[in-house]
FIRO-743865 format. One record per atom (N, C-alpha, C): residue in one letter; chain; x, y, z; residue number from 0; atom name. Coordinates in Angstrom, 2 decimals. Atoms other than C-alpha are relative to their C-alpha. Layout:
! FIRO-743865
A;A;X;Y;Z;NUM;CA
...
***
This chain:
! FIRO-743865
X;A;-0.10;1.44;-0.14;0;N
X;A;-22.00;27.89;40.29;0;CA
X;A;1.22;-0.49;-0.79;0;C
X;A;-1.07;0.39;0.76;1;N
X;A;-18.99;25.68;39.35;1;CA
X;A;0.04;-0.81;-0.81;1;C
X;A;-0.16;0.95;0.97;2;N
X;A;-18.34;23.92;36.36;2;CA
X;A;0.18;-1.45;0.80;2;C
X;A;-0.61;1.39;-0.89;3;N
X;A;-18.50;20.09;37.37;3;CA
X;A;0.68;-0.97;-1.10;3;C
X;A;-0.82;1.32;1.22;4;N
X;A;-15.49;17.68;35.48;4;CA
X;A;0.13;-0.72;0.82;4;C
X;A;-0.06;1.75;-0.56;5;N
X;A;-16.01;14.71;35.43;5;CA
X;A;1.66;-0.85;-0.38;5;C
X;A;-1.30;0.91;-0.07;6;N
X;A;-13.20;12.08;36.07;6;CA
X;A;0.49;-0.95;-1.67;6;C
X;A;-0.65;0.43;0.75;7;N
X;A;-11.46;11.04;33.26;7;CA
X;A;-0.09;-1.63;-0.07;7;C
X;A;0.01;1.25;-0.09;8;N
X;A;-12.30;7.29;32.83;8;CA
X;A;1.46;-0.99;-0.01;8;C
X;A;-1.25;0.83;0.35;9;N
X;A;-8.58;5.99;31.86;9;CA
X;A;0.45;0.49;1.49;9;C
X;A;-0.62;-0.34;-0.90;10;N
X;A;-7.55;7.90;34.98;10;CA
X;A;-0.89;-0.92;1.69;10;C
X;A;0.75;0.89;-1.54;11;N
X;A;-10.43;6.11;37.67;11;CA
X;A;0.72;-1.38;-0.03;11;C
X;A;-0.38;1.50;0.02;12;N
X;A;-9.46;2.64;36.04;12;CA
X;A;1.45;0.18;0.85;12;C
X;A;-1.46;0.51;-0.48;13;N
X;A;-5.87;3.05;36.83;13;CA
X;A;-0.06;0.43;1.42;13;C
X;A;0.15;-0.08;-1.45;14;N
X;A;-6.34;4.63;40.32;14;CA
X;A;-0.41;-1.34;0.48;14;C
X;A;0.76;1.17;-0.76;15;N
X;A;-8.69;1.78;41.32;15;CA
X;A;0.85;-1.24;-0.03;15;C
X;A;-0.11;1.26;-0.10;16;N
X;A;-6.22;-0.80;40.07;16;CA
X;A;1.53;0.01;0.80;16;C
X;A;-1.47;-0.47;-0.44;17;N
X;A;-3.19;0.68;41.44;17;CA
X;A;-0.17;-0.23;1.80;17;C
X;A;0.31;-0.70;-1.74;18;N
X;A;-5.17;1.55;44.73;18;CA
X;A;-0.56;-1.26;0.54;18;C
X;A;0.38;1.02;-0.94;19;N
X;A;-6.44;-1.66;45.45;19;CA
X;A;0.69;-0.49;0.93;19;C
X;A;-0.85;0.16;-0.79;20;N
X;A;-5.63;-3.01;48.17;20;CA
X;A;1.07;-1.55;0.19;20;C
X;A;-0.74;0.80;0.18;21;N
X;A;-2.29;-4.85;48.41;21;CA
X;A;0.58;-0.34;-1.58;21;C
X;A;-0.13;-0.07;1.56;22;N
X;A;-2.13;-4.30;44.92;22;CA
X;A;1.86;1.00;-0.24;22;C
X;A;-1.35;-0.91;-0.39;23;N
X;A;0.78;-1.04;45.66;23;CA
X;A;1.55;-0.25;0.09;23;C
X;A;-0.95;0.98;-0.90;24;N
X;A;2.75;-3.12;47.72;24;CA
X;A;0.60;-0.85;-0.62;24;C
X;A;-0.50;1.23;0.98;25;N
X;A;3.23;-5.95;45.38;25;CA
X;A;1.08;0.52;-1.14;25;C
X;A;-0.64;-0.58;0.66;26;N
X;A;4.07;-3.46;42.93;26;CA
X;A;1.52;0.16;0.25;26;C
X;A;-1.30;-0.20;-0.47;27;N
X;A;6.81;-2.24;45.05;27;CA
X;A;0.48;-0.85;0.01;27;C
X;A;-0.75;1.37;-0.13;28;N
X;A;7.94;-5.23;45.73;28;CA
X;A;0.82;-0.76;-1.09;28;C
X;A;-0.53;0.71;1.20;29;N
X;A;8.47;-6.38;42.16;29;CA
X;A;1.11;1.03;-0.42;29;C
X;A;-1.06;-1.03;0.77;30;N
X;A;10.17;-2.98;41.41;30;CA
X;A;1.17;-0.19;0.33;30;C
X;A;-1.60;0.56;0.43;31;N
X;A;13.54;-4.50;42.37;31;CA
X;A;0.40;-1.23;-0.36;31;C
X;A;-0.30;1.19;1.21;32;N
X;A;13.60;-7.21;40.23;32;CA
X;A;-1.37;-1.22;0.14;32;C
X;A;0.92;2.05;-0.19;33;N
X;A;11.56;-11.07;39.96;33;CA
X;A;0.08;-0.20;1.39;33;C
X;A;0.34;0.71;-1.09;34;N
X;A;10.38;-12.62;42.68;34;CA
X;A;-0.97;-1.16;-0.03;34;C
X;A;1.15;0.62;0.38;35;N
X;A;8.88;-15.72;43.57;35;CA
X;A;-0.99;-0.05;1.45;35;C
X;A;1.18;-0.84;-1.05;36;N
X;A;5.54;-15.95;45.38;36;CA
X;A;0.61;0.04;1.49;36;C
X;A;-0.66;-0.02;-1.83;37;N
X;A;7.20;-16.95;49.23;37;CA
X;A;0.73;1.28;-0.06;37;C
X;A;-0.32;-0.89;0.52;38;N
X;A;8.94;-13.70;48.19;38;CA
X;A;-0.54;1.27;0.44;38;C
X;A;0.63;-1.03;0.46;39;N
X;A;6.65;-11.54;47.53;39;CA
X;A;-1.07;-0.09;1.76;39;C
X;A;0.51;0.17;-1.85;40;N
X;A;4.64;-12.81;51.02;40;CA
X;A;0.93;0.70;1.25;40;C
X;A;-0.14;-0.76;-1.38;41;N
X;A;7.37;-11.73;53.41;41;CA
X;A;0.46;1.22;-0.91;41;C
X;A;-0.44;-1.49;0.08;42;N
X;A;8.23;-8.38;51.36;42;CA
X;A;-1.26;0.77;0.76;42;C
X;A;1.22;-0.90;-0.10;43;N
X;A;4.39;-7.56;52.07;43;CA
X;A;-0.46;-0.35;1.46;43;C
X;A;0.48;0.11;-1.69;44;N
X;A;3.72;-8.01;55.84;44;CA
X;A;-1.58;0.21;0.18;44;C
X;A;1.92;-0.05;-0.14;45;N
X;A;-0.02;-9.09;56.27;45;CA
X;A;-0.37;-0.46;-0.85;45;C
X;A;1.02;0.49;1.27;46;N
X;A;-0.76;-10.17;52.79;46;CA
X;A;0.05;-1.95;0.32;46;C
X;A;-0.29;1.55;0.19;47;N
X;A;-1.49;-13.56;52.72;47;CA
X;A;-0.30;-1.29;-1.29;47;C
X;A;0.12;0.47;1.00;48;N
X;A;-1.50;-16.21;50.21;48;CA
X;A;-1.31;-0.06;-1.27;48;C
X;A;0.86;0.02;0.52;49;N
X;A;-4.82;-16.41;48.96;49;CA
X;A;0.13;1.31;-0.48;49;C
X;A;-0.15;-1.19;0.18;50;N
X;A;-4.50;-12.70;48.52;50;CA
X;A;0.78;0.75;-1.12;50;C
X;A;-1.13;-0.37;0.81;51;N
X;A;-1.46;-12.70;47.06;51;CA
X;A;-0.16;-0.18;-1.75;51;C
X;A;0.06;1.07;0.81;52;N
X;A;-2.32;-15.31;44.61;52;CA
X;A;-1.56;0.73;-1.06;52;C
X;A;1.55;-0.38;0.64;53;N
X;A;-6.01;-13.46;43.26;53;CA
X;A;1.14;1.81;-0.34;53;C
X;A;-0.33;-0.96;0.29;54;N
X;A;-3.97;-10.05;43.26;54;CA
X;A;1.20;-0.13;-1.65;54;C
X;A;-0.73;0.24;1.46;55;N
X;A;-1.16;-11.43;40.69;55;CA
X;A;-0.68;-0.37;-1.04;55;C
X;A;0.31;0.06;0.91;56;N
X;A;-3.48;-12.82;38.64;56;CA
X;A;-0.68;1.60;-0.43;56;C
X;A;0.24;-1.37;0.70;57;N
X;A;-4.91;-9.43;38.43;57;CA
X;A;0.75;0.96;-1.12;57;C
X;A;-0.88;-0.51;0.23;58;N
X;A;-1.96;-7.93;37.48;58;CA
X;A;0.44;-0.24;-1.32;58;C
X;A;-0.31;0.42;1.40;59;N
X;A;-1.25;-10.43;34.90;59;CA
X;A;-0.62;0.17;-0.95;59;C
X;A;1.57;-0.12;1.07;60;N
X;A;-4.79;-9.87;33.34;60;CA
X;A;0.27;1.42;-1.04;60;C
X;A;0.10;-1.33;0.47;61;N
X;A;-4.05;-6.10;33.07;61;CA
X;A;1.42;-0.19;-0.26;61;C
X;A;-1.20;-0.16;0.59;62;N
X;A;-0.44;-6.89;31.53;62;CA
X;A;1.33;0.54;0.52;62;C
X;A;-1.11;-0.51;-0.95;63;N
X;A;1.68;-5.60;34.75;63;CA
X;A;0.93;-1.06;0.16;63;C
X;A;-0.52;1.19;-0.35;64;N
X;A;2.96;-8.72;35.42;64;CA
X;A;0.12;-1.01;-0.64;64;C
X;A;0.26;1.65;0.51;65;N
X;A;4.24;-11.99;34.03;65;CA
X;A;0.77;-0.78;0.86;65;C
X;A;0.02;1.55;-0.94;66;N
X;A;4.30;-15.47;35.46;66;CA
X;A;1.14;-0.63;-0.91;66;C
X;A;-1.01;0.82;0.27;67;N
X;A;7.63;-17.23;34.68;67;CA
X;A;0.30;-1.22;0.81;67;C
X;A;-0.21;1.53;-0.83;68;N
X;A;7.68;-21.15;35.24;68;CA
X;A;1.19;-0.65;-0.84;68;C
X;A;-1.13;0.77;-0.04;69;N
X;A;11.07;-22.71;35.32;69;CA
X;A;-0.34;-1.56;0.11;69;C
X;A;0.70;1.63;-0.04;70;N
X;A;10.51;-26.19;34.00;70;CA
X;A;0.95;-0.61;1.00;70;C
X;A;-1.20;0.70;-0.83;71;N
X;A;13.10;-27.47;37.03;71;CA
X;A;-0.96;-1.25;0.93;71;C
X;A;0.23;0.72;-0.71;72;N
X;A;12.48;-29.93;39.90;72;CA
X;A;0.40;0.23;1.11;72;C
X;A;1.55;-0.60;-0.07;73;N
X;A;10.90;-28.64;41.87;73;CA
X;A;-0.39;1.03;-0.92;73;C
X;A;1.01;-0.84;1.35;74;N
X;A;8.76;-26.34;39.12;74;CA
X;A;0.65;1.20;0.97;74;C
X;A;-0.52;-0.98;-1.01;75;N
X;A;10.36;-22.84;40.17;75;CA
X;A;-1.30;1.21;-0.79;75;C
X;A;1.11;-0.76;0.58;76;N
X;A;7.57;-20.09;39.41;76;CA
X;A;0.89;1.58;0.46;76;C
X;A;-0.31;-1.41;-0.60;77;N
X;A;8.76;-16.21;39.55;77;CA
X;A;-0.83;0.79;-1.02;77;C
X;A;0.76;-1.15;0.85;78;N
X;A;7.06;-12.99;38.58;78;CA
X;A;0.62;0.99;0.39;78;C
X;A;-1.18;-1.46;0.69;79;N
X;A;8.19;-9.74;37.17;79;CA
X;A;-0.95;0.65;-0.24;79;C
X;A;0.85;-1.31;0.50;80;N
X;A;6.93;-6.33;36.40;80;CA
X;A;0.20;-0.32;-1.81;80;C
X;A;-0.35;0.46;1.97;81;N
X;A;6.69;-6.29;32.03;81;CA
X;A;0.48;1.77;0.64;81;C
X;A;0.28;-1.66;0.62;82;N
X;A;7.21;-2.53;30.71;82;CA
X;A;-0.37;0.70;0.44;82;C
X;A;1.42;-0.86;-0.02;83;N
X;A;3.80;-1.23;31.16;83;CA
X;A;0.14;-0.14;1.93;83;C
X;A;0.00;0.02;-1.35;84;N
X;A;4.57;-2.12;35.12;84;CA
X;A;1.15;0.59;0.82;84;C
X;A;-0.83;-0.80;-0.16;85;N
X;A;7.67;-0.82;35.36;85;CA
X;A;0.08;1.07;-0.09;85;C
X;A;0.02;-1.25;0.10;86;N
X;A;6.98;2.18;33.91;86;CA
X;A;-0.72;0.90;1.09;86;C
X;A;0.65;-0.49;-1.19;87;N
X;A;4.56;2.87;37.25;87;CA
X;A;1.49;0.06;1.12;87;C
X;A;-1.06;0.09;-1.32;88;N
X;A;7.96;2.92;39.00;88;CA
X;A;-0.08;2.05;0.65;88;C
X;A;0.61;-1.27;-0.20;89;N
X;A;7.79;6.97;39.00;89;CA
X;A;-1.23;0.07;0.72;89;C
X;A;1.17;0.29;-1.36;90;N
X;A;4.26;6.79;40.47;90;CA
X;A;0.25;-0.28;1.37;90;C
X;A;-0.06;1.05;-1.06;91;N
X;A;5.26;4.18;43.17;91;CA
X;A;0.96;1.16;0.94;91;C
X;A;-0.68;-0.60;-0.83;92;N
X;A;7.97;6.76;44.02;92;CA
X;A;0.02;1.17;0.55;92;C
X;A;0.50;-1.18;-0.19;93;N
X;A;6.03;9.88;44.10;93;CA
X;A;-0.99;-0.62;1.51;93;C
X;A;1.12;0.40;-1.29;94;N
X;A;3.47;7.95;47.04;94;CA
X;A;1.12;-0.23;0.71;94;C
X;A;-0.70;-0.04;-0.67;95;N
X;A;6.52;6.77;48.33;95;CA
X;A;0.56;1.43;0.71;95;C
X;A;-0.62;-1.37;-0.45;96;N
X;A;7.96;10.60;48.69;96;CA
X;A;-1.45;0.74;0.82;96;C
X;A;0.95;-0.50;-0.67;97;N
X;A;4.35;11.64;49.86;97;CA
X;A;-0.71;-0.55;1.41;97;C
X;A;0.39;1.07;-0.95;98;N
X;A;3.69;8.99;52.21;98;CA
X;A;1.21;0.48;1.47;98;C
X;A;-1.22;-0.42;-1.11;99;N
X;A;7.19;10.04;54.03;99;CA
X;A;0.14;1.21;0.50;99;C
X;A;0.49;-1.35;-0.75;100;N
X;A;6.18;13.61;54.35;100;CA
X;A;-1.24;0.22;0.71;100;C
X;A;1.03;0.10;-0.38;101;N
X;A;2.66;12.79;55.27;101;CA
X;A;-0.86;-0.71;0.55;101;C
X;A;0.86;0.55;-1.11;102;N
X;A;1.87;10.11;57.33;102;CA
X;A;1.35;-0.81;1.07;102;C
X;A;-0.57;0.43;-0.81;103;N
X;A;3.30;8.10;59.82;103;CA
X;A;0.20;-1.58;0.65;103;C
X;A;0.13;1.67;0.36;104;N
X;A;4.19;4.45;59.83;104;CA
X;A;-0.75;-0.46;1.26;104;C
X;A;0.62;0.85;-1.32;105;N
X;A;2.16;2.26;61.96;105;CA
X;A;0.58;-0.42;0.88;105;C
X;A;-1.02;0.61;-0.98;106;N
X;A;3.90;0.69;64.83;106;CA
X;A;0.74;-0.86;0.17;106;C
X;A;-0.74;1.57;0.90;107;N
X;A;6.23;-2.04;64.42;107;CA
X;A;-0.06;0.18;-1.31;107;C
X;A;-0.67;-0.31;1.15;108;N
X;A;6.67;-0.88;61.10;108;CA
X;A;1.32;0.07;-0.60;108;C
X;A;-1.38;-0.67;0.47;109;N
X;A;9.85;-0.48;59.01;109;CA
X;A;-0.12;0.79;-1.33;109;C
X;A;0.12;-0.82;0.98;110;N
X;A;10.51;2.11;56.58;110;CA
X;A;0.00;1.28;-0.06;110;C
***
């Protein structure tokens, strides 16, 4: 019989928050620089605002992300990867390299 290991708790959290969905995407999205939210909507094809808007705060909760408001006129709002979100850029580009050997974009896709 085989030894059974168990999952590493620091390692489920971050899967689950990485893997959520539309969560990835956003990521990518931020990884070339600030963006603000109209932005971040057409980089992600399908996400939609409400979506968008409950996923960043996620992000911000867990310290990936900060919310930058430009006191201007109109109020200009952009968000950014911090550090700790950037440093998932490696990750982002290992799914990216596995994703391109191993599946196959949906239809009307680009990429």
């Amino acid at each position: 019989m085989k030894d059974i290991v168990q999952i590493c708790p620091r390692f489920h959290k971050a899967i689950e928050l990485v893997g959520k969905r539309w969560t990835g995407a956003i990521i990518e999205a931020l990884m070339a620089g600030s963006r603000r939210f109209g932005e971040l909507l057409e980089a992600v094809p399908g996400l939609h605002d409400r979506l968008l808007s409950e996923r960043l705060k996620e992000l911000e909760a867990e310290g990936l992300v900060r919310r930058r408001v430009h006191p201007e006129t109109p109020v200009r709002i952009q968000y950014e990867l911090t550090a700790k979100g950037r440093d998932l850029k490696k990750v982002v580009a290992e799914v990216q390299r596995w994703a391109d050997r191993w599946l196959h974009a949906p239809s009307g896709a680009r990429g």
